[in-house]
Biopython code that builds the backbone (N, CA, C, O; Angstrom):
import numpy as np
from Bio.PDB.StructureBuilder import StructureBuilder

atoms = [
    (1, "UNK", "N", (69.073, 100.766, 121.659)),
    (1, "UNK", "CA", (68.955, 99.407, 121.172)),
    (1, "UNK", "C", (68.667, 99.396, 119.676)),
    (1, "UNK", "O", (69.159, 98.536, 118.946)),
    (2, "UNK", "N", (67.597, 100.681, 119.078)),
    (2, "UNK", "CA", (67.277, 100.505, 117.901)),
    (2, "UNK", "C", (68.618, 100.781, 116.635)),
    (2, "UNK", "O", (68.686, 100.468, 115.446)),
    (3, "UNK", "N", (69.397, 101.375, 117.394)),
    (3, "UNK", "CA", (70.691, 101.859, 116.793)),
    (3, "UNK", "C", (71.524, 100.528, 116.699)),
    (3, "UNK", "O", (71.935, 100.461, 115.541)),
    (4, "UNK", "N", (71.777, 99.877, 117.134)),
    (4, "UNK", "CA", (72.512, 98.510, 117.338)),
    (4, "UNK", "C", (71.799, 97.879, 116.658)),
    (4, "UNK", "O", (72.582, 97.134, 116.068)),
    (5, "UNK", "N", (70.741, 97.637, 116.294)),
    (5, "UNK", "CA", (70.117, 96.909, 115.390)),
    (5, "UNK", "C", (70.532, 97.227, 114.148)),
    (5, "UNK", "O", (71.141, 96.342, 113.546)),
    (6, "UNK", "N", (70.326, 98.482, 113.491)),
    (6, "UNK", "CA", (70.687, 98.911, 112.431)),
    (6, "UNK", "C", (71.975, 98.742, 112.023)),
    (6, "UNK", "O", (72.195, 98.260, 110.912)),
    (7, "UNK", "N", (73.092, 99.150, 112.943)),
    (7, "UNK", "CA", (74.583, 99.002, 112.909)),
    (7, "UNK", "C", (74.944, 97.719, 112.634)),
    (7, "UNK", "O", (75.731, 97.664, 111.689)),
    (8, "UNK", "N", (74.605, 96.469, 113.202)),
    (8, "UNK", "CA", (74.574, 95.303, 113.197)),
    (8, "UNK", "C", (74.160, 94.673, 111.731)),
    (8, "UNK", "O", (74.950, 94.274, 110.875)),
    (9, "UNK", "N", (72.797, 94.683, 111.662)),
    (9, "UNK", "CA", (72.034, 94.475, 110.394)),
    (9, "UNK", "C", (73.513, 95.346, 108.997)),
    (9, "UNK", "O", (73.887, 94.740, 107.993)),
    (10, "UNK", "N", (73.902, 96.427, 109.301)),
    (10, "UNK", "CA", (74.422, 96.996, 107.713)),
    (10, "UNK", "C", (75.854, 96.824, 107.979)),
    (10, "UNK", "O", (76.545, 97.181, 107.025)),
    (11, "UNK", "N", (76.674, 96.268, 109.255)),
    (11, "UNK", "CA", (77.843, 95.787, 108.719)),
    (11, "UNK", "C", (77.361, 93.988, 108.548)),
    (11, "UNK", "O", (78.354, 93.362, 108.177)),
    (12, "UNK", "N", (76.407, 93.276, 108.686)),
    (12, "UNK", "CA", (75.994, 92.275, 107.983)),
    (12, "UNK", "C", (75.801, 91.970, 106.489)),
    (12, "UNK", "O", (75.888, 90.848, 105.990)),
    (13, "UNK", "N", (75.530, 93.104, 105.845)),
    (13, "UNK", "CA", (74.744, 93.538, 104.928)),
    (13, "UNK", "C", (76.377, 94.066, 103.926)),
    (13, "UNK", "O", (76.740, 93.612, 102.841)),
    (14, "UNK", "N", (76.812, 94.739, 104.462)),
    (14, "UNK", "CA", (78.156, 94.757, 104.108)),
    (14, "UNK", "C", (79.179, 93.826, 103.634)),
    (14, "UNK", "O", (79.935, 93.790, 102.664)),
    (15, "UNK", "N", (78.938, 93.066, 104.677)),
    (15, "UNK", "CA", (79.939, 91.408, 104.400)),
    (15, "UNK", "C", (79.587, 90.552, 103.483)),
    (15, "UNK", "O", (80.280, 89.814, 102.784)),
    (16, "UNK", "N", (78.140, 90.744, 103.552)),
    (16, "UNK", "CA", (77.831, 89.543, 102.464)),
    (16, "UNK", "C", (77.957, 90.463, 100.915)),
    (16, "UNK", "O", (78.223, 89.859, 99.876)),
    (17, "UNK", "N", (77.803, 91.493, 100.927)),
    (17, "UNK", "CA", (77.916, 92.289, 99.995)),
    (17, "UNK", "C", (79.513, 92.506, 98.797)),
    (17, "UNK", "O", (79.760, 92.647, 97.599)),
    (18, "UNK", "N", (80.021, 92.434, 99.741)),
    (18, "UNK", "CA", (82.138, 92.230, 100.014)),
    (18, "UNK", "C", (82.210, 90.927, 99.386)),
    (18, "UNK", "O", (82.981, 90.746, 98.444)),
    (19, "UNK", "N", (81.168, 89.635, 100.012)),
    (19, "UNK", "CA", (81.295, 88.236, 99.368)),
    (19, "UNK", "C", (81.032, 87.854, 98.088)),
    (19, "UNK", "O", (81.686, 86.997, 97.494)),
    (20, "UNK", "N", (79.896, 88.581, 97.533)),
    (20, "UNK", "CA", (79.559, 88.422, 96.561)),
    (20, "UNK", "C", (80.616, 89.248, 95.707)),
    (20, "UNK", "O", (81.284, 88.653, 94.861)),
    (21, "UNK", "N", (80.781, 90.674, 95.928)),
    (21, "UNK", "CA", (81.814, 90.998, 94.868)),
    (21, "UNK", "C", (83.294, 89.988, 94.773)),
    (21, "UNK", "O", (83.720, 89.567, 93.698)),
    (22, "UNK", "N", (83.782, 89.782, 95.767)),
    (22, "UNK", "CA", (85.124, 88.903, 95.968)),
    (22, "UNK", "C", (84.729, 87.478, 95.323)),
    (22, "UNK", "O", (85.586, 86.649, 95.020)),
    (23, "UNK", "N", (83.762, 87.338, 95.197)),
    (23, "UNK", "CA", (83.095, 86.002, 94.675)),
    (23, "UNK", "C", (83.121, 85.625, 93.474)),
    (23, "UNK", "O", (83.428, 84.463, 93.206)),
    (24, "UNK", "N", (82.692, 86.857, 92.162)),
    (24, "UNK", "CA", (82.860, 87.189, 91.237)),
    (24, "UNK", "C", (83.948, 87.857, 90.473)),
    (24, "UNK", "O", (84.042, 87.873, 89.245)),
    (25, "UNK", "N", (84.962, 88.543, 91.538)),
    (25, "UNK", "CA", (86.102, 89.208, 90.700)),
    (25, "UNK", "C", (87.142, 88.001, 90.596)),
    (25, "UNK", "O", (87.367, 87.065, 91.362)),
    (26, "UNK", "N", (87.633, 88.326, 89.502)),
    (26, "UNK", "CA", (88.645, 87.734, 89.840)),
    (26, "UNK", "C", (90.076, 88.057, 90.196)),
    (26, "UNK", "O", (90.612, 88.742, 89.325)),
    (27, "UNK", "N", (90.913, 87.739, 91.308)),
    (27, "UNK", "CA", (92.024, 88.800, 91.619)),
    (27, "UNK", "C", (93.476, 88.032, 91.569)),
    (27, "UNK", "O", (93.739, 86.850, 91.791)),
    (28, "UNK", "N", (94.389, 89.216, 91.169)),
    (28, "UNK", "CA", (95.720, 87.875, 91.635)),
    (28, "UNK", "C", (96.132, 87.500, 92.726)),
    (28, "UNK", "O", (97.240, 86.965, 92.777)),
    (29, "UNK", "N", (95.412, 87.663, 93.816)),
    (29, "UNK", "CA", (96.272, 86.985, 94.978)),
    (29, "UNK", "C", (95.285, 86.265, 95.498)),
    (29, "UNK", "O", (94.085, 86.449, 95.295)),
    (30, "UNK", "N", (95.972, 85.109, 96.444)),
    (30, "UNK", "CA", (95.481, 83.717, 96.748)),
    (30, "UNK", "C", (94.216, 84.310, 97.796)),
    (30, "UNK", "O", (93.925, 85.445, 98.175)),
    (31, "UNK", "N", (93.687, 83.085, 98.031)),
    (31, "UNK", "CA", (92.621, 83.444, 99.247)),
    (31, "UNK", "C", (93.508, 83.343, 100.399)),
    (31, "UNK", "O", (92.844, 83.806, 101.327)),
    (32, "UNK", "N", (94.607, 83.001, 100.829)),
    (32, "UNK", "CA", (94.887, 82.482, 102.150)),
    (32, "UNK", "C", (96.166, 83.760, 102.415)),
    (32, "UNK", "O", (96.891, 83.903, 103.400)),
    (33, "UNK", "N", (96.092, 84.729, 100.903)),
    (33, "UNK", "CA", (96.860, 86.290, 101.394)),
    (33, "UNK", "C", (95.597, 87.408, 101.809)),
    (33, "UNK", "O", (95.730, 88.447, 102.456)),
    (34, "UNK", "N", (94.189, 86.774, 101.147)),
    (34, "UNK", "CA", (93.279, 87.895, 101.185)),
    (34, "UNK", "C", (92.905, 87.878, 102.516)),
    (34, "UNK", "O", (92.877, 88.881, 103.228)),
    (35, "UNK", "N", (92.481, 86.229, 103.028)),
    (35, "UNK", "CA", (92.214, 86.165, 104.152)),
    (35, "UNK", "C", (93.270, 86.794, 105.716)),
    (35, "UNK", "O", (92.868, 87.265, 106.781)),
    (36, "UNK", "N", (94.539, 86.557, 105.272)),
    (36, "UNK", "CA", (95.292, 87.280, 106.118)),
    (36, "UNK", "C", (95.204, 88.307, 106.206)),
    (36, "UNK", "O", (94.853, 88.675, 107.327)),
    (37, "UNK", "N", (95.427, 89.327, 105.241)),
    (37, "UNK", "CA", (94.905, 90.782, 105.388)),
    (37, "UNK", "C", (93.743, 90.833, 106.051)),
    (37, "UNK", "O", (93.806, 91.544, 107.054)),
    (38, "UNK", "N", (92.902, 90.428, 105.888)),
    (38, "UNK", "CA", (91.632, 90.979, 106.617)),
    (38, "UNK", "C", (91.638, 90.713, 108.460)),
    (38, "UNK", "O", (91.285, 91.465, 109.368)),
    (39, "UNK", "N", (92.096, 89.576, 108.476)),
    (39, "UNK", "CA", (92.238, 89.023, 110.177)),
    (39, "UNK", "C", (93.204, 90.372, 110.266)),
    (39, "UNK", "O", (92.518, 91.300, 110.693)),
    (40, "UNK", "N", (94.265, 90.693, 110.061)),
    (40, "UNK", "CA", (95.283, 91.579, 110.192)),
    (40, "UNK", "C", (94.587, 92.835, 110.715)),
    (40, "UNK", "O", (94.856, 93.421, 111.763)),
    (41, "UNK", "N", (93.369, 93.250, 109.549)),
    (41, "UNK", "CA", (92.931, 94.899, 109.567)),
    (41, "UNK", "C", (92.039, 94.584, 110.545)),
    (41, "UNK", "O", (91.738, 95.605, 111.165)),
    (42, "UNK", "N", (91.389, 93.444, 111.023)),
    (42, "UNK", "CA", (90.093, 92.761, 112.137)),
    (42, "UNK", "C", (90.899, 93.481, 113.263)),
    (42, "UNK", "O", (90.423, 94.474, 113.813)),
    (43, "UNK", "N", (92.373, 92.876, 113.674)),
    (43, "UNK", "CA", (92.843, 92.978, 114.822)),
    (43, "UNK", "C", (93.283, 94.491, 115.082)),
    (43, "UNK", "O", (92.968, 95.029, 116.143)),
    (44, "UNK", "N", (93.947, 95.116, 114.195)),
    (44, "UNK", "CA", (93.825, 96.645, 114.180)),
    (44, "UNK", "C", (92.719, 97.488, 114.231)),
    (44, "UNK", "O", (93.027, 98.672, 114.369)),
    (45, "UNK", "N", (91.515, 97.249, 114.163)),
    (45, "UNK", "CA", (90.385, 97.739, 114.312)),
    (45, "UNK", "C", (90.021, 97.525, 115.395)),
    (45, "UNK", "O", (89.381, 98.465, 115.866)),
    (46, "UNK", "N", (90.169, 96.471, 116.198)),
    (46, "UNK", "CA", (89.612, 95.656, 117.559)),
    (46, "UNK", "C", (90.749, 96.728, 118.691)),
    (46, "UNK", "O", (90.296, 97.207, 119.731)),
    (47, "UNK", "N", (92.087, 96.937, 118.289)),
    (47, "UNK", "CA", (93.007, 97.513, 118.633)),
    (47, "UNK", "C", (92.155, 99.137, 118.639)),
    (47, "UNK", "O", (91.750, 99.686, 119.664)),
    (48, "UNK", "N", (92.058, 99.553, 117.581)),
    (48, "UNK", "CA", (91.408, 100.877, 117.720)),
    (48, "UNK", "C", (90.210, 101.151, 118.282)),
    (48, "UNK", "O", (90.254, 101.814, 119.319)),
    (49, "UNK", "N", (89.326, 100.874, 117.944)),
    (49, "UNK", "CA", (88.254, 100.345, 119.071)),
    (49, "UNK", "C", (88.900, 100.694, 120.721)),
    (49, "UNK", "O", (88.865, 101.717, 121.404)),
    (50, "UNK", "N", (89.384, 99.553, 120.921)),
    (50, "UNK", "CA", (89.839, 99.643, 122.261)),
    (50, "UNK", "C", (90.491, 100.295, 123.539)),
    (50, "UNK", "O", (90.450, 100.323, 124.769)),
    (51, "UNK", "N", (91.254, 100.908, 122.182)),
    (51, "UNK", "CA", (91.861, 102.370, 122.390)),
    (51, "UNK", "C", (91.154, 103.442, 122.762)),
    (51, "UNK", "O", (91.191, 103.967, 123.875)),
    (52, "UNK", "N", (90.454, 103.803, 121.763)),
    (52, "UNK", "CA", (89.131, 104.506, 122.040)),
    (52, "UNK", "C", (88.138, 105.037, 123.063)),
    (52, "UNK", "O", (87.776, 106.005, 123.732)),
    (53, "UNK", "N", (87.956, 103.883, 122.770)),
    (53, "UNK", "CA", (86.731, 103.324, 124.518)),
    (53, "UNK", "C", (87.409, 103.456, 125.445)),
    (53, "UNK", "O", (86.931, 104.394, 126.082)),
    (54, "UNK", "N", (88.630, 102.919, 126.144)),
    (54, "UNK", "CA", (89.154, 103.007, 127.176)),
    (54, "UNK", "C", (90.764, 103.573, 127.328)),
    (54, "UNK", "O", (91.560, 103.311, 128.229)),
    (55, "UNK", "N", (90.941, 104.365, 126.232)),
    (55, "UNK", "CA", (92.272, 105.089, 126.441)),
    (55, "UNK", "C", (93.452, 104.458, 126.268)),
    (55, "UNK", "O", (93.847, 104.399, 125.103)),
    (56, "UNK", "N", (94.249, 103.882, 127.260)),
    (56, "UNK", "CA", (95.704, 103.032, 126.500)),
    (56, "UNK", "C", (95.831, 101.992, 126.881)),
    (56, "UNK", "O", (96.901, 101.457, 126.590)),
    (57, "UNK", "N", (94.841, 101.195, 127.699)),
    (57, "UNK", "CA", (93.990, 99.986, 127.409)),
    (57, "UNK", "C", (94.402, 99.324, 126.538)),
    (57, "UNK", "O", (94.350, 100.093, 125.578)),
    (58, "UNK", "N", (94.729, 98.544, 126.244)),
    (58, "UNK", "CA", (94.194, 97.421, 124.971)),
    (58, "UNK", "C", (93.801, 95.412, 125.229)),
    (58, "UNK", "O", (94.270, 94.294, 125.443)),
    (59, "UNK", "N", (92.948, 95.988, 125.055)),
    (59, "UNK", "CA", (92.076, 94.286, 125.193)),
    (59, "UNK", "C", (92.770, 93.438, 126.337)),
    (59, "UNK", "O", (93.218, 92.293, 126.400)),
    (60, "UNK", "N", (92.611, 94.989, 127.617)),
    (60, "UNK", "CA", (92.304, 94.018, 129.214)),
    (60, "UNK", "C", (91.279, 94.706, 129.874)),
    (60, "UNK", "O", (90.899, 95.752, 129.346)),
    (61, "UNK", "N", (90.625, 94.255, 131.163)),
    (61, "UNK", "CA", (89.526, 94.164, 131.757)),
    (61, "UNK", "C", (89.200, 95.792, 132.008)),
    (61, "UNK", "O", (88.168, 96.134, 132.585)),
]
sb = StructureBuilder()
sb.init_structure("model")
sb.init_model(0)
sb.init_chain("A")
sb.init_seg("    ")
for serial, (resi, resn, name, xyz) in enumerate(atoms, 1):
    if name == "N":
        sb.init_residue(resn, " ", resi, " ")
    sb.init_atom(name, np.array(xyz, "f"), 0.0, 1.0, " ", f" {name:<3s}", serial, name[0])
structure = sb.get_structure()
């Protein structure tokens, strides 16, 4: 449990961290390409993950 706390807490800690830099840089591409990429790499990660854990599985019971 104490491990999940920590894991939890520093990809929290991460994001807001990501916000503030993205907050301040300034970049050439729109928010609504940055935001796609990221849902994109979310679902490939959720994909790998899943894989993982349960072999060739992917996000069923």
């Amino acid at each position: 449990m104490n491990n999940k706390i920590i894991l939890t807490s520093a990809i929290a800690f991460s994001i807001i961290a990501a916000g503030f830099f993205l907050y301040n840089v300034r970049l050439p591409i729109a928010a609504d390409s940055l935001i796609g990429f990221a849902a994109v790499l979310t679902v490939a990660a959720v994909a790998a993950i899943e894989y993982r854990l349960h072999g060739r599985r992917s996000l069923s019971k």
